[in-house]
PyMOL commands that place a pseudoatom at each C-alpha (Angstrom):
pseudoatom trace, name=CA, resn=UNK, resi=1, chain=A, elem=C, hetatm=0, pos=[-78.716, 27.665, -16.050]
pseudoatom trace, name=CA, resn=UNK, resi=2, chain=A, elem=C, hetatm=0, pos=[-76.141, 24.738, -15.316]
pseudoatom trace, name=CA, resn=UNK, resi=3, chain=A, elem=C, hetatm=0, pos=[-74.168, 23.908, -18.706]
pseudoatom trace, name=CA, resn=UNK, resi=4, chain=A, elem=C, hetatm=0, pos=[-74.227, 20.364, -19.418]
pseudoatom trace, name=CA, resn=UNK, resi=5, chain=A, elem=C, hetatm=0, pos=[-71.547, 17.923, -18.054]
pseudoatom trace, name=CA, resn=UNK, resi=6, chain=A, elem=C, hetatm=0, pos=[-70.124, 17.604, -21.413]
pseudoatom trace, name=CA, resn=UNK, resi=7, chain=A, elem=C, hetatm=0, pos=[-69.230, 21.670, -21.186]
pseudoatom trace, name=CA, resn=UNK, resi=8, chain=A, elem=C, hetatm=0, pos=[-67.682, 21.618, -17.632]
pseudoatom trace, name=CA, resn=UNK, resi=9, chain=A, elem=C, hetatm=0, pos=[-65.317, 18.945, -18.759]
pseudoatom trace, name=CA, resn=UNK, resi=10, chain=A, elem=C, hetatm=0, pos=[-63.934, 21.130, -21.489]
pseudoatom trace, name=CA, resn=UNK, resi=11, chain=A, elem=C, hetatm=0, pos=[-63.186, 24.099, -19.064]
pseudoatom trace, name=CA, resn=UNK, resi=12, chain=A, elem=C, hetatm=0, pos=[-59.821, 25.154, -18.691]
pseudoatom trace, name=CA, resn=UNK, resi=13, chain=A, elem=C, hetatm=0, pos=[-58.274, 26.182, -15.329]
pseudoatom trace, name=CA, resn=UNK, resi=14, chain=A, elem=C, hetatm=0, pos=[-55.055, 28.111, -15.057]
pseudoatom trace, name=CA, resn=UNK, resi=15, chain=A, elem=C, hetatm=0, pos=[-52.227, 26.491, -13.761]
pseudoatom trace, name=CA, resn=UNK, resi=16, chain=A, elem=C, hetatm=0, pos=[-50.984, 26.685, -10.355]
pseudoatom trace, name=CA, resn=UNK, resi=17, chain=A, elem=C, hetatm=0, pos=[-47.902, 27.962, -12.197]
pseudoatom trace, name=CA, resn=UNK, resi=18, chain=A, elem=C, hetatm=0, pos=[-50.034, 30.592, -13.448]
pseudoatom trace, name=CA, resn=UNK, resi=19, chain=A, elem=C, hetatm=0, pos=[-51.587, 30.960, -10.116]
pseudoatom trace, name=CA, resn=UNK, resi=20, chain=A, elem=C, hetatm=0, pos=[-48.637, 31.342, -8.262]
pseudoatom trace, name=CA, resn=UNK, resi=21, chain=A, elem=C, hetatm=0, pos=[-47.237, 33.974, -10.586]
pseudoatom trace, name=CA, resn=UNK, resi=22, chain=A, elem=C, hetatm=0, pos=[-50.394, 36.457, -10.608]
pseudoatom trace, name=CA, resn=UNK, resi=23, chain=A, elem=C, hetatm=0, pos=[-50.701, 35.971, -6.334]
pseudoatom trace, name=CA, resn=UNK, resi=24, chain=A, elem=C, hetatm=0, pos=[-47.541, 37.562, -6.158]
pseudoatom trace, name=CA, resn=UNK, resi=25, chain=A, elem=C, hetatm=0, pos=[-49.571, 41.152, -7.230]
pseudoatom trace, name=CA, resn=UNK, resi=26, chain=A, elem=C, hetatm=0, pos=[-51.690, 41.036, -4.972]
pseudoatom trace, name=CA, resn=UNK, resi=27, chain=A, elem=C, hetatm=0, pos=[-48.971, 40.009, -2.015]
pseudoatom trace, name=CA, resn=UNK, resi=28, chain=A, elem=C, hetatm=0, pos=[-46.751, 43.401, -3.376]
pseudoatom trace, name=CA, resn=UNK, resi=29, chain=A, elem=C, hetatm=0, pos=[-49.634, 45.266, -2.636]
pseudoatom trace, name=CA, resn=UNK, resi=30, chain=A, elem=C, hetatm=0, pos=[-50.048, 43.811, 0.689]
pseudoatom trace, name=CA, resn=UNK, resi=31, chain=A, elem=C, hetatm=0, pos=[-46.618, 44.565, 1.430]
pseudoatom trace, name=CA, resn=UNK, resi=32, chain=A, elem=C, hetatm=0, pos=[-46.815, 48.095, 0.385]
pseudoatom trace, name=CA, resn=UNK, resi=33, chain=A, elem=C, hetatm=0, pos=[-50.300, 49.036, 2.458]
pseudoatom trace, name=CA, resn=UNK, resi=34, chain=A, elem=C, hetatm=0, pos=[-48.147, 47.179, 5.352]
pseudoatom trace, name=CA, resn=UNK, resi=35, chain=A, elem=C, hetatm=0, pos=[-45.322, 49.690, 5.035]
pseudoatom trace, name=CA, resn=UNK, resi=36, chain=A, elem=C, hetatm=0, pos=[-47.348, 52.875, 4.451]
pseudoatom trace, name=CA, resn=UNK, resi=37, chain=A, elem=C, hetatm=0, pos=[-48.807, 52.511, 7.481]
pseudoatom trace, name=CA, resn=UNK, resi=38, chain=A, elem=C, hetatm=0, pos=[-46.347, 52.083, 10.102]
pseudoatom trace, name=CA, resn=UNK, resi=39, chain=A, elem=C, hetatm=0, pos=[-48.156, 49.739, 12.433]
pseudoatom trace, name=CA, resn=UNK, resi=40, chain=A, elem=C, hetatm=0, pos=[-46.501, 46.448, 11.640]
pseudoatom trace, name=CA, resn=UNK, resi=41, chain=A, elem=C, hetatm=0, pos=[-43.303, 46.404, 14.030]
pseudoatom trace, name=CA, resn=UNK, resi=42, chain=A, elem=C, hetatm=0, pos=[-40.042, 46.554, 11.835]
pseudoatom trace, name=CA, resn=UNK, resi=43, chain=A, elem=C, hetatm=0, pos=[-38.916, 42.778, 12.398]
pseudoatom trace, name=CA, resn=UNK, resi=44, chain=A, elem=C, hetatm=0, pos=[-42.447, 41.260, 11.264]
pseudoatom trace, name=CA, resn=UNK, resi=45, chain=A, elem=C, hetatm=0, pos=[-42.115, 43.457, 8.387]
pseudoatom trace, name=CA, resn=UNK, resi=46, chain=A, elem=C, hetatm=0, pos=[-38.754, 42.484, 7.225]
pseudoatom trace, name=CA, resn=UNK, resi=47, chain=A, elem=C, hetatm=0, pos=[-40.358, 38.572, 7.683]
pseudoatom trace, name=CA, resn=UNK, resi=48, chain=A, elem=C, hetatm=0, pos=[-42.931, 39.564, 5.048]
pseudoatom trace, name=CA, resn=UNK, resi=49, chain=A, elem=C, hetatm=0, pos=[-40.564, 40.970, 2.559]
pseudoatom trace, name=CA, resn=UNK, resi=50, chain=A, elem=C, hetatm=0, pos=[-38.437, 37.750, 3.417]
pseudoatom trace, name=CA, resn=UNK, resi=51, chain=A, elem=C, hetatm=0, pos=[-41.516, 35.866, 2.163]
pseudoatom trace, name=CA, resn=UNK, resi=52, chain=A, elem=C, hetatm=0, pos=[-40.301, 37.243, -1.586]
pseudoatom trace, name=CA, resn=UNK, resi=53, chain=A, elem=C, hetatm=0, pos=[-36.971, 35.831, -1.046]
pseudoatom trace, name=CA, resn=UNK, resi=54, chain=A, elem=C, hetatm=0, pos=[-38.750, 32.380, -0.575]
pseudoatom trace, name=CA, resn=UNK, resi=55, chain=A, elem=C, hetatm=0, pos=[-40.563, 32.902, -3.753]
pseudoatom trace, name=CA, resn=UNK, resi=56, chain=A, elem=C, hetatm=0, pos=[-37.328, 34.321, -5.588]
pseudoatom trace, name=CA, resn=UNK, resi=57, chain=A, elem=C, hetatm=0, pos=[-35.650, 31.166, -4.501]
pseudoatom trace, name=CA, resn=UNK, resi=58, chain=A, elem=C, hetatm=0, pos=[-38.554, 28.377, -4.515]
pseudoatom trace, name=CA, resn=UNK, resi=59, chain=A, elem=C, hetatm=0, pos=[-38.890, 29.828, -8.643]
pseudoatom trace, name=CA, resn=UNK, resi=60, chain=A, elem=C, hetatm=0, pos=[-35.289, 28.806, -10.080]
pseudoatom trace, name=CA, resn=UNK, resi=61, chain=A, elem=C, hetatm=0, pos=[-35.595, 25.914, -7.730]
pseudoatom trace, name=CA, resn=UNK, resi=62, chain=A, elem=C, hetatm=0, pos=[-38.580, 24.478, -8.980]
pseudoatom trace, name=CA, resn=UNK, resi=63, chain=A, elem=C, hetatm=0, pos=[-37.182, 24.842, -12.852]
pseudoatom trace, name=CA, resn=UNK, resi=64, chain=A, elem=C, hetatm=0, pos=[-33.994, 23.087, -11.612]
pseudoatom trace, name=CA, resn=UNK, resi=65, chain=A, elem=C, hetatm=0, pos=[-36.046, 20.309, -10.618]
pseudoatom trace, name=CA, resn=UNK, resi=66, chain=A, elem=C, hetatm=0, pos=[-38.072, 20.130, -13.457]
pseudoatom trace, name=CA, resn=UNK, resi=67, chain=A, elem=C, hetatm=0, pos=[-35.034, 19.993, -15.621]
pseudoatom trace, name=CA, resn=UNK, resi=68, chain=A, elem=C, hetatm=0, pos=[-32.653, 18.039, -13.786]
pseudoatom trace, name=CA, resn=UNK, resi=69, chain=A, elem=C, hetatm=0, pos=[-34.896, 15.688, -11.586]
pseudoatom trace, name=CA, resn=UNK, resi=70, chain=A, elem=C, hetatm=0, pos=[-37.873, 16.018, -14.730]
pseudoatom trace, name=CA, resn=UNK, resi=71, chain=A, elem=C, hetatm=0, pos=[-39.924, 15.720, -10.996]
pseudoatom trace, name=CA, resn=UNK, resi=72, chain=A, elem=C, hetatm=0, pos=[-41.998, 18.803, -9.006]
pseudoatom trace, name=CA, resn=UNK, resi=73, chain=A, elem=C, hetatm=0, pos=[-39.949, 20.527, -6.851]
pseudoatom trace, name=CA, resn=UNK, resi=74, chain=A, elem=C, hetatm=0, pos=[-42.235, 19.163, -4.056]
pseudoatom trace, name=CA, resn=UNK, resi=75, chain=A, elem=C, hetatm=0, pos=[-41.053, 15.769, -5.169]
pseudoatom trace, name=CA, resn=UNK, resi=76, chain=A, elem=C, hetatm=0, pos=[-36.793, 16.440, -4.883]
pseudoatom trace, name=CA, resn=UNK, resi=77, chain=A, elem=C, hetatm=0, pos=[-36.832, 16.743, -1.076]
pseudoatom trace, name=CA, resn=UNK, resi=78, chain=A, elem=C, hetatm=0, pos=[-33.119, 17.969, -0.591]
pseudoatom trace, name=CA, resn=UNK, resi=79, chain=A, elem=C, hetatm=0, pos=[-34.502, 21.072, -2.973]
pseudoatom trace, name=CA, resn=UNK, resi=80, chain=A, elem=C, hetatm=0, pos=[-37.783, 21.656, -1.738]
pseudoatom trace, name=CA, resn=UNK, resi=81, chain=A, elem=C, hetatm=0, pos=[-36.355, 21.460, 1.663]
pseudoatom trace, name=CA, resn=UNK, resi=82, chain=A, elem=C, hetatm=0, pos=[-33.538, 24.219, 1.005]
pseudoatom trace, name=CA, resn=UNK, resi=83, chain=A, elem=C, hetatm=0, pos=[-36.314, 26.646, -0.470]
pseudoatom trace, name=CA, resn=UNK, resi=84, chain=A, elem=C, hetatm=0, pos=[-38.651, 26.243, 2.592]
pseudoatom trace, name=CA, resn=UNK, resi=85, chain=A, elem=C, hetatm=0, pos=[-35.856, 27.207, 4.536]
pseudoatom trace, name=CA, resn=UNK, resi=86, chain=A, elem=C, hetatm=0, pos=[-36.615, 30.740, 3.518]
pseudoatom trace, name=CA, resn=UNK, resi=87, chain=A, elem=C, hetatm=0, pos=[-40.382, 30.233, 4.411]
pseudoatom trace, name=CA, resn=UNK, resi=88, chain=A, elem=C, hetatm=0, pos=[-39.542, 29.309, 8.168]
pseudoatom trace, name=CA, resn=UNK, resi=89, chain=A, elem=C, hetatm=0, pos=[-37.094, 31.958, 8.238]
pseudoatom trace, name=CA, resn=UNK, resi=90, chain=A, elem=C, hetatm=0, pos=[-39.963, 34.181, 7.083]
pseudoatom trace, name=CA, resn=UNK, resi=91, chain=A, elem=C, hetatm=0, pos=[-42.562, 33.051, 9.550]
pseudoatom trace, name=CA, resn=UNK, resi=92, chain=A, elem=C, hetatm=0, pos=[-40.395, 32.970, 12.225]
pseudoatom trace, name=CA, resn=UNK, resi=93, chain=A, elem=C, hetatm=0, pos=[-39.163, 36.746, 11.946]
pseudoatom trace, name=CA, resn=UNK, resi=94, chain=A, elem=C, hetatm=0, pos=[-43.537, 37.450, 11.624]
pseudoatom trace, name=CA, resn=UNK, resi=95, chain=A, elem=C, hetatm=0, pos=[-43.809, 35.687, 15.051]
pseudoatom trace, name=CA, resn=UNK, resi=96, chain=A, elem=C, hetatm=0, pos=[-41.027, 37.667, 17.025]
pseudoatom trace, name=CA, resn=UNK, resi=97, chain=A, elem=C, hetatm=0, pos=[-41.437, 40.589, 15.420]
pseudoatom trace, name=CA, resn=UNK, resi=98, chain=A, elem=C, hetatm=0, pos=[-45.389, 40.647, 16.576]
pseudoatom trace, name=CA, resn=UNK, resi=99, chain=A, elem=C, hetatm=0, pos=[-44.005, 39.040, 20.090]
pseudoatom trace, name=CA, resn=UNK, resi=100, chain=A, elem=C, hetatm=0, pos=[-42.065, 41.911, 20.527]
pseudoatom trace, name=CA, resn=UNK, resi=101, chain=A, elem=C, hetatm=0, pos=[-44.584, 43.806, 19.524]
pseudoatom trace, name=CA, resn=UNK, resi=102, chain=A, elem=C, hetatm=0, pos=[-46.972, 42.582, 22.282]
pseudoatom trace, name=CA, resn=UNK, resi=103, chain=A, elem=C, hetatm=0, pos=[-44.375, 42.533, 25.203]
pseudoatom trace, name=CA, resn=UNK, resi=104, chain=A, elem=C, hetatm=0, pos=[-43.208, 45.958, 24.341]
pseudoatom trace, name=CA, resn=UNK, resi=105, chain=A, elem=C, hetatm=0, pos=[-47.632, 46.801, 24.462]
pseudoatom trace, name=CA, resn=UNK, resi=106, chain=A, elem=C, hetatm=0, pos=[-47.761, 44.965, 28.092]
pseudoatom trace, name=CA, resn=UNK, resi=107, chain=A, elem=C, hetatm=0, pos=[-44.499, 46.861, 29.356]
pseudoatom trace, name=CA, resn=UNK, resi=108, chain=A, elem=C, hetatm=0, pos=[-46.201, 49.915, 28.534]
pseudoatom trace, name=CA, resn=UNK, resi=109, chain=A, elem=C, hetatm=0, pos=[-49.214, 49.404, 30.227]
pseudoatom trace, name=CA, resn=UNK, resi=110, chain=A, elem=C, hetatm=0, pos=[-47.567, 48.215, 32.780]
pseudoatom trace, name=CA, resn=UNK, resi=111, chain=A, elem=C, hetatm=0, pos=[-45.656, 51.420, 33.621]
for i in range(1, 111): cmd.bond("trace and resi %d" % i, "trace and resi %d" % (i + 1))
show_as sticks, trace
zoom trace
């Protein structure tokens, strides 16, 4: 049965504070299945654990913006900017670490 409209109005959703906080369990995890088994090649691994140091940064940086700027951190661009820093630096180890990965796969089949 639907509940009335009345009902769905007065749900509650978490915040994406909230949100953001109980993703990172499930990322740890992710992290530690990727090191057990030994497939991911080294530098695309270190890019995922760099992924927490975005987090770890984008955190403090978001309160600092909320306190100082009383704005998002999305919304101080100078911050927001400095913590995605550590996102591209993330996603750009990923890429050449799984480049490698691949050109080191052709060389071998190759020889």
């Amino acid at each position: 049965m639907i509940p009335p409209v009345d009902t769905l109005a007065q749900l509650t959703l978490p915040s994406k504070d909230t949100l953001f906080a109980v993703s990172l369990f499930p990322y740890l995890g992710f992290l530690w299945f990727l090191t057990r088994s030994r497939q991911v090649p080294r530098l695309a691994l270190i890019g995922f654990y760099t992924t927490l140091i975005f987090v770890g940064v984008t955190i403090p940086a978001g309160i600092y913006a909320r306190v100082v700027y009383h704005e998002a951190l999305a919304n101080v661009d100078w911050l927001h900017g400095s913590a995605e820093v550590f996102l591209t630096l993330a996603n750009i180890l990923i890429v050449l670490g799984f480049r490698q990965a691949v050109l080191a796969q052709r060389t071998r089949q190759l020889d």
